[in-house]
N, C-alpha and C positions, 0 to 999 in steps of 0.2 A: 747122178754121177757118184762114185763110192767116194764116200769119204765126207764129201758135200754135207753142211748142214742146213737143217730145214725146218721150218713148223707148220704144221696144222692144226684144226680145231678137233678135237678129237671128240667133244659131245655137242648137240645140241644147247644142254645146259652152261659150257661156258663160253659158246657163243653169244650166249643170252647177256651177259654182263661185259660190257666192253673194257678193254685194259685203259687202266688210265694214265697217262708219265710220270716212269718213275724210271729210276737208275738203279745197277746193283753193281757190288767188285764182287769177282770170281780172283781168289788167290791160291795159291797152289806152291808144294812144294818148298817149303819155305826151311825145312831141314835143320832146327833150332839141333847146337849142337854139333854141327860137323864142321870137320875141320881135313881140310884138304884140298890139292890140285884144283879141282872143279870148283871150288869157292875158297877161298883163304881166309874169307871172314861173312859166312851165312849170316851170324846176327847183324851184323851193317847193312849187308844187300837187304834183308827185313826190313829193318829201319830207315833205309830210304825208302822201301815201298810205303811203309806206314805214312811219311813223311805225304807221301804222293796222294793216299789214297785222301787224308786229313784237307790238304790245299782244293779237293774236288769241290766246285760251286755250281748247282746244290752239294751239299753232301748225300754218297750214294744210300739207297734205302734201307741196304743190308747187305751185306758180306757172306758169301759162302766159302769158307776155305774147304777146298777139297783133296787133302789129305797130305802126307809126310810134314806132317806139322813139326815135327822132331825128329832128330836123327839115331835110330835106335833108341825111342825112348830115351834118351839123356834126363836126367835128374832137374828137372827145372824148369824144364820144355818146353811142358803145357802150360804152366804158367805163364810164362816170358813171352806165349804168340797169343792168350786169351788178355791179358792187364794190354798189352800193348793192343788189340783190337777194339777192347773197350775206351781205347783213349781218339778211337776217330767218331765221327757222328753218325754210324749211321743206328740206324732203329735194332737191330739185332743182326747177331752174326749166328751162320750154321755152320756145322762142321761134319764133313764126311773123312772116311777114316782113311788112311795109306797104310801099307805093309810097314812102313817105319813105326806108326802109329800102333801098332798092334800085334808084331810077331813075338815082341819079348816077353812079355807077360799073356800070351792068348787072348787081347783086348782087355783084359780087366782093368787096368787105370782107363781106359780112355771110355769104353763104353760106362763106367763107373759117373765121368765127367759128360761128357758128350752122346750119349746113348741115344737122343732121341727120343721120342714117345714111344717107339716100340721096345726101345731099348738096346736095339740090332747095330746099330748105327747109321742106318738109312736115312736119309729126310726128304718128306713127302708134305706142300704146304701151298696154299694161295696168295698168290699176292698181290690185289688190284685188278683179279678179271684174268689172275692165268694160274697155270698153274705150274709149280716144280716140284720135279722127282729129285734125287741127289742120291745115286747106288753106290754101293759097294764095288 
């Protein structure tokens, strides 16, 4: 069905290791910085998601925020959605890049902070028997 989400094992090899339970928050969006109609107060709506993720029992494994972290790069941004992630439990946060992320300076602050192992700002990683891509 289009649209539909699904997974399969895609090799042998990580059929081989079985997933074991765990949790993750996918966040998104989070637009540090704007101010307007569609939100009248982004950093609030943030900080109750923070609030949200924090209250999770277990706490999630890891965090992948997947992009508009900022709104037009605003001056303070990054900072204000990475100190605020690092204040839930979970084991590491990833970061994939949005167009707010990235148009105003040609990625250079963000892939600077956030680049990845390759640098690109992709992330590609296992965790517990599976694995995740995170594209651009």
């Amino acid at each position: 069905m289009p649209g539909a989400l699904s997974s399969t094992c895609t090799s042998p090899a990580s059929a081989a290791e079985p997933a074991l339970d765990f949790s993750f928050v996918q966040i998104s969006d989070t637009h540090i910085g704007f101010k307007g109609e569609a939100n009248k107060d982004a950093l609030g709506t943030f900080e109750q998601a923070i609030a949200r993720i924090k209250a999770l029992d277990p706490a999630p494994s890891f965090i992948i925020h997947t992009g508009d972290m900022t709104h037009t790069q605003k001056p303070g941004a990054f900072d204000t959605v990475t100190e605020a992630l690092k204040g839930t439990k979970a084991e590491r946060v990833f970061y994939i890049p949005g167009e707010n992320d990235v148009f105003a300076d040609g990625g250079t602050e963000y892939l600077g902070r956030f680049g990845g192992p390759t640098g690109t700002g992709w992330q590609s990683f296992d965790y517990k028997g599976v694995h995740f891509v995170g594209l651009i």
